[in-house]
C-alpha positions as CSV (number, residue, x, y, z in Angstrom):
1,X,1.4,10.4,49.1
2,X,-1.6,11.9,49.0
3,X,0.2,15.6,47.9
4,X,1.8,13.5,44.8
5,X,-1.8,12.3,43.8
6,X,-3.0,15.7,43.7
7,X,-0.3,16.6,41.5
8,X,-0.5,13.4,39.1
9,X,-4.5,14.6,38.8
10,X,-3.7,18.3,38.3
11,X,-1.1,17.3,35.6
12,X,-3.3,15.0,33.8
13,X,-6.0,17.2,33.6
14,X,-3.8,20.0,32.2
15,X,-2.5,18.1,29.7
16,X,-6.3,17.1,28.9
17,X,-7.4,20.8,28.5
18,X,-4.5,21.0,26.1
19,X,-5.1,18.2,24.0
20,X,-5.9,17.9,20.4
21,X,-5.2,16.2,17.3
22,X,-2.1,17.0,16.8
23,X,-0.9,15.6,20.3
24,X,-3.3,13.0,20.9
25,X,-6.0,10.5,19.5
26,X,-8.7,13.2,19.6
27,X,-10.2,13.7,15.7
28,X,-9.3,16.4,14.4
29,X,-12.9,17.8,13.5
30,X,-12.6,18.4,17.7
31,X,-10.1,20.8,17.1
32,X,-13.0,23.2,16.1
33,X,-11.9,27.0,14.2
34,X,-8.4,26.7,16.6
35,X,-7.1,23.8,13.8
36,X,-4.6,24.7,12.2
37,X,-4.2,24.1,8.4
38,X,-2.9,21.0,7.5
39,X,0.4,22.7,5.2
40,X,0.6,26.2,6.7
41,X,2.5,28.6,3.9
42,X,5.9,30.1,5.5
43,X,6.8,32.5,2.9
44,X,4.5,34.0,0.2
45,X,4.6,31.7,-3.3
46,X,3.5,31.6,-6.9
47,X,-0.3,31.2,-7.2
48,X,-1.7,28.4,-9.4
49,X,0.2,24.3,-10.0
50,X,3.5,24.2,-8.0
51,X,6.1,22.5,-10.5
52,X,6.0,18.6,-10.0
53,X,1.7,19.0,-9.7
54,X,0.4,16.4,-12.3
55,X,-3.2,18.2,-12.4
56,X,-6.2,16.6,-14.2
57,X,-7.1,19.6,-16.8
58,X,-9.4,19.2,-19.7
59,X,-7.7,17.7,-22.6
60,X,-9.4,17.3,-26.1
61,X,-10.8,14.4,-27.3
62,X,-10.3,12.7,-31.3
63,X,-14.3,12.3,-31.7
64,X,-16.4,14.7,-30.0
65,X,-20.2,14.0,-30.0
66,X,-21.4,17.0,-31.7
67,X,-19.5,19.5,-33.9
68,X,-20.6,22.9,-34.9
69,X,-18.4,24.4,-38.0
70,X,-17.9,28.5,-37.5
71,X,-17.3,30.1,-40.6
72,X,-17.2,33.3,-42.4
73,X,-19.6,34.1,-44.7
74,X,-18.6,37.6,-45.6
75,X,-15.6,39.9,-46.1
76,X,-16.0,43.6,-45.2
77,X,-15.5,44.3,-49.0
78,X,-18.3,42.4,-50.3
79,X,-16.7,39.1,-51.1
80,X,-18.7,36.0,-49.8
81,X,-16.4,32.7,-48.9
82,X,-17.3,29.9,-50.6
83,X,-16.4,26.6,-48.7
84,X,-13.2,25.9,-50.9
85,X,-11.7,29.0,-49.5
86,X,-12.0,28.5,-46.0
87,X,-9.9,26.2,-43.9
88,X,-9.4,24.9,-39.9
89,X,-7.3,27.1,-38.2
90,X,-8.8,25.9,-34.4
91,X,-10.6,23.7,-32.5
92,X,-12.5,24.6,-29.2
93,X,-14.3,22.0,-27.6
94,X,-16.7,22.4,-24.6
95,X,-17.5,19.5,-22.2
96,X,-21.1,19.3,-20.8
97,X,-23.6,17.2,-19.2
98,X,-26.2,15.7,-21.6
99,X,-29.7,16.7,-20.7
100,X,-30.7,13.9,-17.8
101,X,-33.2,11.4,-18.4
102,X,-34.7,8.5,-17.6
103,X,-34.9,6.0,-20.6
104,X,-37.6,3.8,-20.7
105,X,-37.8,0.8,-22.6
106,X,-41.0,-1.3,-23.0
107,X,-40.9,-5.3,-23.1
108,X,-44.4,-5.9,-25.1
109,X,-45.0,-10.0,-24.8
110,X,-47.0,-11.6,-26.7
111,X,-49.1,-15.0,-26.8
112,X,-50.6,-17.3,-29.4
113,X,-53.1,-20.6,-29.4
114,X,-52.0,-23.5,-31.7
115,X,-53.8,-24.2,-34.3
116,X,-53.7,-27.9,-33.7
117,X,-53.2,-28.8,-29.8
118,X,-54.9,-25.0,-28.8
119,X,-51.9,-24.5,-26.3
120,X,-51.4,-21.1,-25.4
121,X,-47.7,-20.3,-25.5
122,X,-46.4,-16.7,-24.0
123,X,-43.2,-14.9,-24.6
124,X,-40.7,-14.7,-21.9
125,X,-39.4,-11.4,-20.8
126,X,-35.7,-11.0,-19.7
127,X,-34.8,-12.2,-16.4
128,X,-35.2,-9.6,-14.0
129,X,-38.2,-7.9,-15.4
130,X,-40.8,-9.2,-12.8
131,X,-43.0,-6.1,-13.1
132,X,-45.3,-3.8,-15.1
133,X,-43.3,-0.6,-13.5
134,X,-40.1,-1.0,-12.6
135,X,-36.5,0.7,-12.2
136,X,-33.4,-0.7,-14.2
137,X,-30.3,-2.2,-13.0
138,X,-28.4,1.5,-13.5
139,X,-30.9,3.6,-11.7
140,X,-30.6,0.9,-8.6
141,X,-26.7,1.2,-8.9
142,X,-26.8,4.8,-8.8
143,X,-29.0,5.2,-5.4
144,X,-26.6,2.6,-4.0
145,X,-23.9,4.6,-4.7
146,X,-25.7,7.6,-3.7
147,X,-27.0,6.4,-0.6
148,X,-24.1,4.0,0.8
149,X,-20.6,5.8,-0.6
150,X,-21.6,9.4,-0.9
151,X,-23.5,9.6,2.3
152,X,-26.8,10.5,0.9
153,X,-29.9,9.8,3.2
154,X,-33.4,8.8,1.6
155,X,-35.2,12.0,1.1
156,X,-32.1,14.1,-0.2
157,X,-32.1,10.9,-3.3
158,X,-35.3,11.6,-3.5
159,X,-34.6,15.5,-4.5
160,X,-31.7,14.7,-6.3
161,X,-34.2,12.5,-8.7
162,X,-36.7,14.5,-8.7
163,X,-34.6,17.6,-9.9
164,X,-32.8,15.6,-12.6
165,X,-35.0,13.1,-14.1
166,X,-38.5,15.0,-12.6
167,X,-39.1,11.1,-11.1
168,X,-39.1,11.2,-7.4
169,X,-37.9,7.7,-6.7
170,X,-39.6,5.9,-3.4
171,X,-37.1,5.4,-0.1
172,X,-38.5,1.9,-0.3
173,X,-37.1,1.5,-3.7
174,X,-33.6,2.8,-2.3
175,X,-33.4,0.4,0.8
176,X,-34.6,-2.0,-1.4
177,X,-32.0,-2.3,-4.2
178,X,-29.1,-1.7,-1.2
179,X,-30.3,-4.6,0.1
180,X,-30.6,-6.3,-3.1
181,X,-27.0,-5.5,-3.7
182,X,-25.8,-6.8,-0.5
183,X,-27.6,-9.7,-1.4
184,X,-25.1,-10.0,-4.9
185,X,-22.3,-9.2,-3.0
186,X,-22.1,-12.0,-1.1
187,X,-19.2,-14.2,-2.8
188,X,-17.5,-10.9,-3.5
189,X,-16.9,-10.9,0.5
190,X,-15.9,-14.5,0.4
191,X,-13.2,-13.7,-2.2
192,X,-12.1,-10.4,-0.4
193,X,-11.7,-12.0,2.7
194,X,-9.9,-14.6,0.6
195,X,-7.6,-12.5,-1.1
196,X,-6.8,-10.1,2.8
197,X,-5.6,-13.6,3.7
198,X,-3.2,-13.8,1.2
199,X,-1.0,-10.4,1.5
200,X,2.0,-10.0,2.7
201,X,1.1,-6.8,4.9
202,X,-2.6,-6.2,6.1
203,X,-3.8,-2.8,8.0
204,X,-6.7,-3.1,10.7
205,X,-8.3,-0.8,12.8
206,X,-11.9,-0.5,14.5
207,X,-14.2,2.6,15.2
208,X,-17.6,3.0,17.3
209,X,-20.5,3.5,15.4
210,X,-24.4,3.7,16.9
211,X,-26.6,0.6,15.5
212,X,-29.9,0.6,16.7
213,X,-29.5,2.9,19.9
214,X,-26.4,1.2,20.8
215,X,-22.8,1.6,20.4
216,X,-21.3,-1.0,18.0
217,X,-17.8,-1.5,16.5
218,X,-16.8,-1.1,12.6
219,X,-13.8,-3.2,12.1
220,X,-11.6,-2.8,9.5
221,X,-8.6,-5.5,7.7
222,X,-7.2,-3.7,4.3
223,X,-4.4,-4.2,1.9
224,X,-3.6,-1.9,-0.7
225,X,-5.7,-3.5,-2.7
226,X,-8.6,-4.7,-0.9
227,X,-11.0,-3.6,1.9
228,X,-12.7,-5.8,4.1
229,X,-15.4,-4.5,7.0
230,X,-17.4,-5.7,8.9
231,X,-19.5,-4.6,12.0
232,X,-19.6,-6.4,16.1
233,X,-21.3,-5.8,18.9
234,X,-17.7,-5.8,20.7
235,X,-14.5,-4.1,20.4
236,X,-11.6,-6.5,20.9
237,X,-11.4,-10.0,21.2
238,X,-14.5,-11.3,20.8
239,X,-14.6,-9.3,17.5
240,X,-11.4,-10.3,16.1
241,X,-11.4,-13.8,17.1
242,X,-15.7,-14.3,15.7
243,X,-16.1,-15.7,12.6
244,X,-16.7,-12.2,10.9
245,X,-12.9,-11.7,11.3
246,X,-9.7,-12.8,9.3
247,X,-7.4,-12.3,11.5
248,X,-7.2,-15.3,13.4
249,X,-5.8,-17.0,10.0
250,X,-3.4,-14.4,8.9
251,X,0.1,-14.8,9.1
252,X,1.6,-11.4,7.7
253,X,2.3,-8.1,8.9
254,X,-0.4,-7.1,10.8
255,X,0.1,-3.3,11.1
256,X,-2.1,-1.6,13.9
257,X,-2.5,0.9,17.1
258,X,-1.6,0.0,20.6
259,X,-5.1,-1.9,21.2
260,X,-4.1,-5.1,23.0
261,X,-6.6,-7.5,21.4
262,X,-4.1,-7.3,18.6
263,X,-1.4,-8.8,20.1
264,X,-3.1,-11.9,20.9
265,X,-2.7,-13.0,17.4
266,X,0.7,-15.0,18.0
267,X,0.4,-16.1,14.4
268,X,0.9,-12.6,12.8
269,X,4.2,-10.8,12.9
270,X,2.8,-7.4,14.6
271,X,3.7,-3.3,13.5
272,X,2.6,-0.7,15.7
273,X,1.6,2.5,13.7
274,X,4.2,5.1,14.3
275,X,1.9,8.3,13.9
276,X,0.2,6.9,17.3
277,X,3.8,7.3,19.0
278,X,4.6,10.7,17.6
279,X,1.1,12.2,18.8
280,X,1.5,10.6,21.9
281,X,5.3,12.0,22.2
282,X,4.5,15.1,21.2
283,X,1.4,15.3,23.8
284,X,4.2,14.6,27.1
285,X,6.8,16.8,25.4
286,X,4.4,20.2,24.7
287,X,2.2,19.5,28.6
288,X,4.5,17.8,30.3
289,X,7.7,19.6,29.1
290,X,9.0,15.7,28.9
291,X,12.9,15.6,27.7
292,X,12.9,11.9,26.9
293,X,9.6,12.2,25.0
294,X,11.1,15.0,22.8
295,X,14.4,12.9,22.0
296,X,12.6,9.9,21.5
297,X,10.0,11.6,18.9
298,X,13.8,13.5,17.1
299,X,15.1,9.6,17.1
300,X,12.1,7.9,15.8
301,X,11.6,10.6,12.7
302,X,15.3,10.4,12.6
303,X,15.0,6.7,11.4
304,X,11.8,6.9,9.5
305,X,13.8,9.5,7.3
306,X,16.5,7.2,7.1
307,X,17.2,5.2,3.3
308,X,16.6,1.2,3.9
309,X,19.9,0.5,3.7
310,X,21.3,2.5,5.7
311,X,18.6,1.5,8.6
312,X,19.7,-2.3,8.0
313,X,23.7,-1.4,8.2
314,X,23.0,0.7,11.0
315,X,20.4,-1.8,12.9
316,X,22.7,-2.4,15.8
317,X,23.1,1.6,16.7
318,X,19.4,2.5,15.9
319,X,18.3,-0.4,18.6
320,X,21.3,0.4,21.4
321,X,19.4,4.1,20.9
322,X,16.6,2.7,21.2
323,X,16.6,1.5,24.4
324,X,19.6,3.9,26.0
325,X,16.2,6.6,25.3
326,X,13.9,4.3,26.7
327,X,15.9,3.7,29.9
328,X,15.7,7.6,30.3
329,X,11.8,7.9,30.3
330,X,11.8,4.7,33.0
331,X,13.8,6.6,35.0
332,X,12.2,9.7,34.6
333,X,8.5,9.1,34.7
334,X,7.2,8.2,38.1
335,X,6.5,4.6,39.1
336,X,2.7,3.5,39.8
337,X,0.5,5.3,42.4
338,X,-1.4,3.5,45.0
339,X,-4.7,5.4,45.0
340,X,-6.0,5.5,48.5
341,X,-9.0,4.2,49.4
342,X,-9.0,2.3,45.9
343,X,-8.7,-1.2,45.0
344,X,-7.1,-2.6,41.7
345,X,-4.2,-1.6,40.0
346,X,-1.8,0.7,40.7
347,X,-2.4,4.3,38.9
348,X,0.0,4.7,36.1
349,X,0.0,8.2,33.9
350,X,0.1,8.5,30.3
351,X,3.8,8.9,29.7
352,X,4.3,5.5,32.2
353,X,2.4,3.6,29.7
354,X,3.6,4.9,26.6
355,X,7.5,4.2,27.7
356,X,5.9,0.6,29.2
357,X,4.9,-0.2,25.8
358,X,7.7,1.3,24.3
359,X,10.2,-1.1,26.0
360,X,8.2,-3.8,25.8
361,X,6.8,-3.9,22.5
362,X,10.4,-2.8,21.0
363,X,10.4,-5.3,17.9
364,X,6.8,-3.7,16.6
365,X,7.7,-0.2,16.9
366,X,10.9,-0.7,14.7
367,X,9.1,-3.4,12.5
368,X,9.1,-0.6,9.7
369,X,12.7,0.4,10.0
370,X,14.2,-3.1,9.2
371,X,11.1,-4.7,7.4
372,X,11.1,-3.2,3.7
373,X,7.1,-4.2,3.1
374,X,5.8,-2.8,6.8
375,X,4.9,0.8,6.5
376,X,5.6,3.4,9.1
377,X,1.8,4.6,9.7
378,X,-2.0,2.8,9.9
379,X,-3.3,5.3,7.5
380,X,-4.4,2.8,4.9
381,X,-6.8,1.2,7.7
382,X,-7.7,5.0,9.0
383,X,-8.8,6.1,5.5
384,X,-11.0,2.8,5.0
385,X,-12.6,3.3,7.8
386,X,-13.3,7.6,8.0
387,X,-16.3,7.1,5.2
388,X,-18.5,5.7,8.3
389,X,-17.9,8.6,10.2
390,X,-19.5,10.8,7.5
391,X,-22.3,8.9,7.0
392,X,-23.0,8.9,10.8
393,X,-22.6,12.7,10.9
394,X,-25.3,12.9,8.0
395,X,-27.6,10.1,9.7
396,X,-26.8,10.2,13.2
397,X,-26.8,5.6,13.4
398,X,-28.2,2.9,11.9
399,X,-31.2,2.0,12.2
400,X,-30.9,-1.8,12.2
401,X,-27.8,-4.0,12.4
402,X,-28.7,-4.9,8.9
403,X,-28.4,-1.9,7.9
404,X,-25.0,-1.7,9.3
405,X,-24.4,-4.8,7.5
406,X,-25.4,-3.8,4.0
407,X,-23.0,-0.6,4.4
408,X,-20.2,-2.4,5.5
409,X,-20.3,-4.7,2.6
410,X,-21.1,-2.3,0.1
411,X,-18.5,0.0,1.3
412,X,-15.7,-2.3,1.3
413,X,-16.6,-3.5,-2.1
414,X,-16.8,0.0,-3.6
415,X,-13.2,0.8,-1.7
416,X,-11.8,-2.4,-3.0
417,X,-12.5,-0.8,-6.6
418,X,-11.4,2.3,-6.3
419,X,-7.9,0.6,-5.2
420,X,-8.1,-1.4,-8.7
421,X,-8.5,1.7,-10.5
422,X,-11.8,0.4,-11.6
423,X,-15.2,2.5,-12.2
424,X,-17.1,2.0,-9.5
425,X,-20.7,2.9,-11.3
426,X,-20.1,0.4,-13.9
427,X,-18.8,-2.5,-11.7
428,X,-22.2,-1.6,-9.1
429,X,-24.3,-2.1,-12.5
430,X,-22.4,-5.2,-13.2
431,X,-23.0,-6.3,-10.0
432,X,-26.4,-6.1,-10.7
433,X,-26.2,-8.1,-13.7
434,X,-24.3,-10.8,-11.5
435,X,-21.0,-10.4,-12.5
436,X,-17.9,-9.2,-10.8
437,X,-14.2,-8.7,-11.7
438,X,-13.0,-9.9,-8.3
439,X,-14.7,-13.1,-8.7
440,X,-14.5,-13.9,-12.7
């Protein structure tokens, strides 16, 4: 017994050493200068657009700002061109940035007495315009944007204003008009949350972040069209189930990782993200040299590869496969350990859990493969929630939990968008101004 311990250790420890992103759920920044590029090149190819690239080149424009006419004034025999002679033969247009600037406008209010009661009566100055010195609505929306979407921290806005406008503009004044934003945002969350309810298919995923010197969880429910985030103390249950959550109420597809909390939502019809279940198969076949792994990952690329119809036709084959290969790992993968000396559970490897889960969560591994709407992967909820790991590499944590707070909102607003195709300075400006396309 003890010999088959030492062996279960040595393996598992091997197979650590070995691990990286490709095999496991490590990130890939782990991988370090050993990663390999995403789309190695087999053969050598034509440099430049590949045919079927769409690109996003220049194109020229009806009614340019600014024209300058080139003509000739002279020809090398003495003749001078008068402006009858000459005619277009090109146009060449060059697309720059204007010369950056703040633009300051002055609200001068005045006050008379009248004449007859000796009231004095003041003008009113626009809502919003509180202060002799103050920034505008766009400058607030573009050190939001700076600071929460593109990662920026305090000082480097700072620079950035200085350089541009020659205005250094105040941290305070940043933190300030992100929290002045979260503030707007408000029913924009209601309606987001409203509208995750509603679709048919909903992706949701969690990652750590550090909030005030202690680990914290950014969780994450997303459509194709909106995001929804939101930050908790805890991981699983008490996340899901608190009142910052959705998914309690839902009652799609709920596509997600292996994470058990998940599965306590009877209400939702569950999809278990098959690019967990390839790294994982791939991991047991390359360190563990694991035959059922390797046919299993052949089988389950074999289906996703597979035209719709030809899945739902064939539904009774691709299942029988199913668990004929799953039967081979149990047999194959040795049963739980009693550790000695230990109390608890028994000791189960990796590969004994993944083909436990396999066989027993059978209808959410193949949701995609006879469910038209369910997707094969989580990367929708992945990519809504990578941003956060940027912005903690930049700034280490948060300092407050509102802090964490204001991002989250702000973030899923600005991702929910993006997904509408939708200028994301111009609806934070509008935001501002208290309006907002998901609410109107």
């Amino acid at each position: 017994m003890e010999i088959a311990v030492l062996k279960q250790e040595n393996t598992e420890l091997k197979a650590r050493l070995n691990s990286n992103s490709h095999n496991s759920s490590k990130p890939p920044s782990s991988d370090g200068y050993q990663k390999k590029p995403a789309f190695s090149k087999t053969g050598k190819g034509k440099q430049g657009g590949q045919p079927g690239h769409k690109g996003r080149t220049l194109n020229q424009i009806d009614n340019p700002d600014k024209t300058v006419t080139c003509k000739p004034e002279s020809c090398s025999c003495g003749h001078t061109f008068t402006s009858s002679e000459t005619v277009l033969s090109e146009k060449r247009q060059v697309f720059d940035l204007p010369k950056p600037q703040l633009e300051v406008t002055e609200y001068q209010i005045y006050q008379a007495e009248c004449p007859f009661c000796k009231i004095v009566r003041k003008g009113a100055a626009p809502e919003g315009v509180n202060a002799p010195v103050q920034y505008g609505n766009r400058v607030k929306a573009y050190a939001v944007l700076l600071n929460v979407h593109y990662k920026l921290p305090f000082k480097k806005i700072q620079l950035l204003f200085g350089d541009l406008f020659g205005c250094p503009i105040n941290e305070s004044s940043v933190y300030f008009a992100t929290e002045q934003c979260y503030e707007k945002l408000g029913e924009s969350e209601k309606a987001i949350r409203a509208k995750v309810l509603g679709q048919d298919v909903v992706h949701a995923d969690e990652t750590g972040v550090r909030v005030a010197g202690k680990l914290q969880w950014l969780h994450t429910a997303t459509s194709l069209l909106y995001t929804y985030l939101f930050v908790h103390q805890n991981r699983g249950a008490k996340a899901m189930e608190s009142e910052k959550s959705v998914l309690g109420h839902f009652k799609g597809w709920l596509v997600h990782d292996y994470w058990s909390s998940y599965f306590k939502f009877k209400g939702a019809s569950h999809s278990v993200c098959g690019a967990h279940i390839l790294r994982e198969l791939e991991g047991l076949a390359e360190n563990s040299k694991s035959k059922w792994a390797r046919i299993f990952k052949i089988f389950l690329m074999s289906v996703y590869k597979m035209p719709f119809e030809e899945r739902q036709k064939r539904r009774p084959q691709i299942e029988a496969r199913y668990k004929l290969i799953c039967g081979m790992g149990e047999k194959l993968e040795p049963p739980p350990i009693k550790t000695p000396g230990k109390k608890g559970r028994y000791k189960r490897t990796k590969a004994r859990n993944l083909i436990e889960r396999l066989i027993s969560e059978q209808d959410a591994v193949l949701a995609f493969a006879f469910n038209k709407k369910v997707p094969f992967t989580n990367n929708l909820a992945e990519r809504d929630i990578r941003p956060v790991k940027v912005k903690q590499k930049i700034s280490n944590c948060f300092r407050t939990v509102n802090g964490a707070d204001i991002y989250a909102r702000i973030e899923s607003f600005v991702s929910t968008t993006r997904k509408h195709n939708r200028n994301v300075f111009s609806e934070l400006c509008a935001t501002f101004e208290s309006v907002n396309f998901i609410i109107e």
